[in-house]
N, C-alpha and C positions, 0 to 999 in steps of 0.2 A: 407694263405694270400688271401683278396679279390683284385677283381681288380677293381679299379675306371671305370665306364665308361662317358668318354666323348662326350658332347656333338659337333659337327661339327656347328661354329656358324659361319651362314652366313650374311655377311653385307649388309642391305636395301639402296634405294636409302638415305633416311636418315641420316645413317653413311656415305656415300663417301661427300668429303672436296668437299665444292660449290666453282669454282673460278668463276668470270666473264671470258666471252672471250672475247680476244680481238682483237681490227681490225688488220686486217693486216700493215694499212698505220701508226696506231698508235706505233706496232709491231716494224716497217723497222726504225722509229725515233728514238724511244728507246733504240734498239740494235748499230744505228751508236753516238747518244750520247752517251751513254754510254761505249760502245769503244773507243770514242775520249776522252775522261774523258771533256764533254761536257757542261757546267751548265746548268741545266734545267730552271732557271730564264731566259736565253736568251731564250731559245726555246719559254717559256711561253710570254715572252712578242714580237717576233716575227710573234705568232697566234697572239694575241692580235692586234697587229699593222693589221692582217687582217679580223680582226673581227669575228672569232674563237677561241673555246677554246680547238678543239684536233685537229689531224692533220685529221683525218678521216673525219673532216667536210671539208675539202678542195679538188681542183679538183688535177687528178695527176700531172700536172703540175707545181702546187706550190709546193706540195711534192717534185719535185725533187728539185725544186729551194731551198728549206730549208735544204734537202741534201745537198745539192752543199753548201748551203753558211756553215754549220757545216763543210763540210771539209775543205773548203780555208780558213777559220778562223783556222782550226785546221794547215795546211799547214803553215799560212802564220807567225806565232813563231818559225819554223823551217828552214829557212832561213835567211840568213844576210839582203836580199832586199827583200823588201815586194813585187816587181814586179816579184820575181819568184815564189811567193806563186802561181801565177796564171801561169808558164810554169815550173812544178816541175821536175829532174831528172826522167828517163824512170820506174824507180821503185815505185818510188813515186807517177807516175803517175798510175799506172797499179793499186796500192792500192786504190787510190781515185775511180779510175773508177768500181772498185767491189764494193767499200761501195755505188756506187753511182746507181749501178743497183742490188744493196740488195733487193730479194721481202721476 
């Protein structure tokens, strides 16, 4: 019986899967929409209202502010009064506050 010999084939830049990277502030968006089961139409027309199309174009200030308002929007379904979307039990709160310093 012979034995086949193999060859050891190694993969070029070529072969390895090209993804885009991407920004981080794009990233922190993404991961809390999508956690909140978030629709990305509001996101998209909330840049738009500030004349941006990704969040990367903006300073980190409004990042948070878009943060912030994806959770109190996400919050405030979860309440009977919509005035405690904005002063949520100590749990609830300790949640928002981690998606909300998400890098």
């Amino acid at each position: 019986m012979g034995y086949l010999r193999t060859q050891e084939i190694k993969p070029t830049c070529e072969d390895a899967p090209k993804t885009p990277a991407v920004h981080p502030q794009n990233l922190r968006v993404k991961q809390v929409r999508t956690l909140l089961n978030y629709p990305v139409d509001l996101v998209v027309e909330w840049l738009k209202f500030q004349d941006v199309d990704r969040p990367n174009q903006l300073p980190p200030t409004k990042i948070d502010e878009l943060i912030k308002t994806i959770c109190l929007e996400w919050a405030a379904d979860k309440f009977d009064h919509s005035n405690h979307a904005t002063t949520p039990p100590t749990h609830t709160k300790s949640t928002l506050l981690m998606l909300l310093l998400m890098v």
